[in-house]
N, C-alpha and C positions, 0 to 999 in steps of 0.2 A: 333606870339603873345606873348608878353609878361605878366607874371602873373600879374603884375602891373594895368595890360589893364582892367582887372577884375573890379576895384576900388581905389586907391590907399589905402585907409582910410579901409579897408578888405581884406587884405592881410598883412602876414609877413613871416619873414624866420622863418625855423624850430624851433631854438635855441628861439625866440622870444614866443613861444606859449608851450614851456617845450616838444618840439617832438624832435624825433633822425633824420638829413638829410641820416643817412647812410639806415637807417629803409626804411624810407620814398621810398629809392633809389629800395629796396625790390619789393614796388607794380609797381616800373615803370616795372622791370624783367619780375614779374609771368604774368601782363599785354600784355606784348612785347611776351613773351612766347604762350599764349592763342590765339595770331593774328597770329604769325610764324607758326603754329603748325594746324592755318585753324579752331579749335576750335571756333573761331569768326571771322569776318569779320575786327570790328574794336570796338574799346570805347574808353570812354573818363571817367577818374578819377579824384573824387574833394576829399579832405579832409583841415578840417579847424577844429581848435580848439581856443576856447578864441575867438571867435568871427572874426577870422583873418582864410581866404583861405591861404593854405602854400604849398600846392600839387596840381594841375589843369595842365592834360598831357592827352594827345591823342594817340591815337596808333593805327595801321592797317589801315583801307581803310573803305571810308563809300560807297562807289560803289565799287565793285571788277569788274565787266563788263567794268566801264569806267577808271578805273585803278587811281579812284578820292582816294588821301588819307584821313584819319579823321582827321578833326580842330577841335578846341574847342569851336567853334562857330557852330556848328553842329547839327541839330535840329530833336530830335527824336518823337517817338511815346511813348507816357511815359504808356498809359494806365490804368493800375488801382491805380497810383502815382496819377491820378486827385482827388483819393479820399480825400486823406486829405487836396485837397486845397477846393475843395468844402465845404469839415469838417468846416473848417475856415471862409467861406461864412458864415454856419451854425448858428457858436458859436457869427459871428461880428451882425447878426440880432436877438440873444439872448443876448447880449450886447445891442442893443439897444431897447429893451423891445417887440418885436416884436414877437415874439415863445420864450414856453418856453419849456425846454427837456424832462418834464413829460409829457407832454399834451399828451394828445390823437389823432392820425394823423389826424384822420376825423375830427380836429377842424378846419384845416385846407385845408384838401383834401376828402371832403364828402364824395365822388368815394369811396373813401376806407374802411366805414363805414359797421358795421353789415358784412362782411366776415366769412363765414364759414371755418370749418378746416378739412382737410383730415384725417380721423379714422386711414389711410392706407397710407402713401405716396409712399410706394414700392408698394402698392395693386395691383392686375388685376382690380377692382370693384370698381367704385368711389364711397364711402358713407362718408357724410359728417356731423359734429359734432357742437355746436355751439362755439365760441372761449370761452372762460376765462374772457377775455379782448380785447380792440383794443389794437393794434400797439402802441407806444409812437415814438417820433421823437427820443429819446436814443436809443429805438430798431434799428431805421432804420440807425444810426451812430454806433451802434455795432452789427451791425448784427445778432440782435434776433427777427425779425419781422415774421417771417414766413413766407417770400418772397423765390423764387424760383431761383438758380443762371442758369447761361447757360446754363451748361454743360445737366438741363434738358429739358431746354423749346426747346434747340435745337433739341436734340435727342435721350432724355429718351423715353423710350417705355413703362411707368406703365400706365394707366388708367388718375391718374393727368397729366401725361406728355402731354399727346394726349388733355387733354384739356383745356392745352400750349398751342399749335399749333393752336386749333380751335380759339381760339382770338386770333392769330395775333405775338404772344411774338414774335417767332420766326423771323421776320417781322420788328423789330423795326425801323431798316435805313428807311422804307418806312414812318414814322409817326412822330410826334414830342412829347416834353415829356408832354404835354397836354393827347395828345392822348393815352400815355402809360399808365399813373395812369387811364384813364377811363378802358382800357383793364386789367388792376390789379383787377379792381373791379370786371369783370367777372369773378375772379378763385377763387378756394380755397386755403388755407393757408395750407402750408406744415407741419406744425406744429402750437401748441400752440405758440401767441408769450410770447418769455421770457424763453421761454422751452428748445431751444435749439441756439447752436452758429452755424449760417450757412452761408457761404460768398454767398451772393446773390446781386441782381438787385436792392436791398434796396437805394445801393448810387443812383442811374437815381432818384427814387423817392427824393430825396432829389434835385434835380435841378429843378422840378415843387414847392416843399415847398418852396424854393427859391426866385422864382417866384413869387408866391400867396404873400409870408410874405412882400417883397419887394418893388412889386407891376411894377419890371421891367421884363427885359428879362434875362435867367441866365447868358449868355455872355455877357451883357453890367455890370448887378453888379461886376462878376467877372473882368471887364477890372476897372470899375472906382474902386472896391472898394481894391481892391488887385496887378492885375498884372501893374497897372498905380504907384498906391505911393509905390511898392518896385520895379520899375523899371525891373521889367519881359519883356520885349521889341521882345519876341519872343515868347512867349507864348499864345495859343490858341486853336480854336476848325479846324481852319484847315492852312495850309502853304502858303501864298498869291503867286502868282505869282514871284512876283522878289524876291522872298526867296527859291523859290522852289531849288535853285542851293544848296544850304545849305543844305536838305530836305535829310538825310540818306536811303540808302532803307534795306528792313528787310529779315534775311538771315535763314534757317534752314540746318539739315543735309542734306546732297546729299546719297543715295542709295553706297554705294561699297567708300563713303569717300567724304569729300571734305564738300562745302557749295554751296547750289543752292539758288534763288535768291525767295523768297516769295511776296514781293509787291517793287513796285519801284516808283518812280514820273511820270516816263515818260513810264512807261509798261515796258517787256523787251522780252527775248526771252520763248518759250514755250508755256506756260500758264501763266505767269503773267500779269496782266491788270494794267491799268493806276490805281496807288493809289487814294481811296477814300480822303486824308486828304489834297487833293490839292482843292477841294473847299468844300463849307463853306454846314456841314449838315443839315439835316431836323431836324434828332435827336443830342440833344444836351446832351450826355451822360455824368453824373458827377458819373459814374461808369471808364470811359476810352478813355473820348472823344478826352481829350487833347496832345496837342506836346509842346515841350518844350527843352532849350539850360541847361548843364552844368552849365553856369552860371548864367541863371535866374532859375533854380531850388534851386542853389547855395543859392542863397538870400532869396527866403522862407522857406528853411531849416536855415537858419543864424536867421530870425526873429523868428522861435520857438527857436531856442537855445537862443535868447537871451531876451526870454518874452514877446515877442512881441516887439519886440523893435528893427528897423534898421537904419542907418545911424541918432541914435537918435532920428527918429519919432517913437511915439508908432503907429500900427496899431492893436493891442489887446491887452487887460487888462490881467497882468501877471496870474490872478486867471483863465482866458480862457483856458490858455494856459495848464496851470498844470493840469484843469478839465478835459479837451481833454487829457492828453497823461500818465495818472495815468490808470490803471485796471479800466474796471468798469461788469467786469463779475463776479457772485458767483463762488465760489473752486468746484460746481460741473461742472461746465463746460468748466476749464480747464484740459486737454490743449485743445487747439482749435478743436484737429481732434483726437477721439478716435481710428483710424487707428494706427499701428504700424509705425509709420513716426516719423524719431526722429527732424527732421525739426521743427514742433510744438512743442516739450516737453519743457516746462517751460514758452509757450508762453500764456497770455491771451490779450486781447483786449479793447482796449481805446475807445476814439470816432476816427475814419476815420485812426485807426492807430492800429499796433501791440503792445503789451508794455510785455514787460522780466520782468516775474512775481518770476522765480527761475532761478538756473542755468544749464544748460546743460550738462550734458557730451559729448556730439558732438561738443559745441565749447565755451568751458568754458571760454577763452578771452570776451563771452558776458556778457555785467553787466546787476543786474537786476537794472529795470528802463531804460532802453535803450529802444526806442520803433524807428517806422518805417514802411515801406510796401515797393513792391515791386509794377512793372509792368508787365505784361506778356511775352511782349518782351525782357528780361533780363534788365530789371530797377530798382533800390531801392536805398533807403537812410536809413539811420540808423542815432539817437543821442545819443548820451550818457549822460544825466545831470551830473551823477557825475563826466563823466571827461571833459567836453563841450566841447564835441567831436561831429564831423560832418562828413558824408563820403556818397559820392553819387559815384554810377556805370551805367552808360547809355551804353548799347548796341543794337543791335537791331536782336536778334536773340530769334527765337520760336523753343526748347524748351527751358524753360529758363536754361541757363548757370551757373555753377558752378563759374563762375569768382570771382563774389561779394561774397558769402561767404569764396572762397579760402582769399583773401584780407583782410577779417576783425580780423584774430588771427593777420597780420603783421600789421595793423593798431594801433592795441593795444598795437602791443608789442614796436610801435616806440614811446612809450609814455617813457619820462625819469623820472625817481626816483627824487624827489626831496626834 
């Protein structure tokens, strides 16, 4: 495939967009290196500046069992990458007067109304407080709502956690996101919202608002209103049949070395089962629902870089665009994760997105104002406004991989002085 294949009208040579091809030649190395070396299975790397893809290369194997190599036609598991497309869902039904970002969620989702709050969210004891306030739909786009993420509804052990579990959180594949804001409403609030920055369950609740503001289903707005006019043609909530060949499977470490095999299309040896994302869910998570190609991620990363604006149609009003992807957290609640993690340091939080509030000393090549997110699976995009710059990393390996941030100091640096 050639990079042409992409568009013709988005894409150019390096020299065309002020980047170095020798730089550039950098990420295909450490890339090629990371798959050689079993570190990963296989990915695929985009970078585009000035509105033009200029780098789009594939490397290693998306099945290592069936000894399939990676294309760049390649269709991953993006996971919590759905966030800020649903973000954008968001902001295009606040564009059209439909929700506004203060509101109060229960203006919209009742369920969620009157919620009390955990005294104790570590506690043994559940005692619970009255809130502050409700939720705002901002909260639930930066994650200050006082929603609960995974890691406890799955299998925290405090008192709140356990009644997680009694409604059902745990549970979600068996329901749909109807049914999950009514199970919200049975819990308490982890906190005050507004109180704190916590990556939670917030984004699902935003594909019911969705819903309710819209008045359709959250996969048919998102097909007509997004992955249809920028041409996302592989993009969705699960892999159809005569795509499934395309369909990556997701790899982790192996015990004593190596990479063993986590989910596959077609099951595989072990303990892996036939992939859930070969058909079409109950739950329609805009937390992590979505799969998606290189190069139609490509294109909705291209439309924020360039204001909403692709192949000349606008699909958001530039002022959307810059609301979403400016801070919208107070200085006390950055950096995101009061843990000693230099990962977070200088990061605070947009709507559906990260945004480079300082600089780091872990990888000072990042500008502030560059925002982004990641997927679980070793997925992320990063922009840069000030140099419009664009760089996406799709992998498909849990824990997430070192790749994408080794890549972003050589990204930067293939930038030329001019």
């Amino acid at each position: 495939m050639k990079i042409a294949e992409l568009s013709p009208n988005l894409t150019a040579t390096p020299h065309e967009v002020g980047l170095s091809a020798k730089r550039l030649a950098d990420i295909s190395t450490t890339s090629q290196k990371f798959t050689d070396e079993k570190r990963l299975a296989g990915a695929v790397t985009v970078v585009a500046r000035r509105g033009k893809v200029t780098h789009f290369e594939a490397f290693g194997m998306m099945d290592l069992e069936a000894e399939k190599p990676m294309q760049r036609d390649i269709i991953f598991r993006i996971y919590s990458m759905t966030k800020p497309i649903a973000t954008v869902a968001v902001m295009m039904l606040y564009e059209d007067g439909k929700l506004q970002l203060d509101a109060p969620t229960p203006t919209y989702l009742p369920e969620l109304g009157g919620l009390k709050v955990a005294a104790d969210a570590d506690g043994e004891s559940l005692t619970l407080v009255e809130a502050d306030r409700d939720m705002t739909v901002r909260d639930l786009m930066r994650h200050t709502a006082g929603l609960p993420g995974a890691a406890r509804y799955m299998a925290g052990k405090t008192a709140v956690d356990k009644r997680y579990r009694e409604v059902g959180l745990h549970r979600l594949h068996e329901c749909d996101i109807q049914e999950m804001v009514k199970r919200l409403g049975r819990i308490p609030l982890l906190y005050q919202p507004g109180a704190k920055w916590h990556y939670s369950i917030a984004a699902d609740v935003l594909g019911r608002l969705i819903e309710v503001a819209s008045g359709q289903p959250f996969d048919v707005f998102l097909a007509e209103r997004i992955f249809q006019p920028l041409g996302m043609q592989d993009t969705g909530f699960y892999v159809p049949e005569e795509k499934i060949d395309r369909f990556a499977s997701l790899y982790g470490p192996k015990p004593g070395g190596g990479l063993q095999t986590i989910d596959a299309p077609e099951g595989g040896t072990g303990h892996v089962s036939k992939s859930s994302f070969i058909q079409k869910p109950n739950f329609l998570s805009a937390g992590g629902g979505l799969v998606s190609t290189a190069a139609d991620f490509a294109r909705f990363c291209l439309m924020l870089s360039g204001k909403g604006v692709l192949d000349g149609k606008r699909l958001m009003k530039s002022e959307s665009v810059e609301l979403m992807t400016r801070n919208h957290l107070p200085e006390s609640l950055i950096p995101l994760d009061k843990k000693p993690d230099e990962r977070y340091a200088g990061l605070g939080f947009g709507l559906g997105v990260s945004v480079r509030v300082q600089q780091a000393n872990w990888i000072p090549a990042s500008q502030v104002g560059e925002y982004g997110w990641i997927g679980g699976t070793s997925t992320e995009f990063w922009i840069s406004p000030r140099d419009e710059l664009v760089a996406i990393t799709l992998a498909q390996h849990i824990p997430f991989s070192e790749l994408s941030q080794t890549l972003k100091p050589l990204i930067y640096a293939a930038i030329l002085k001019e």
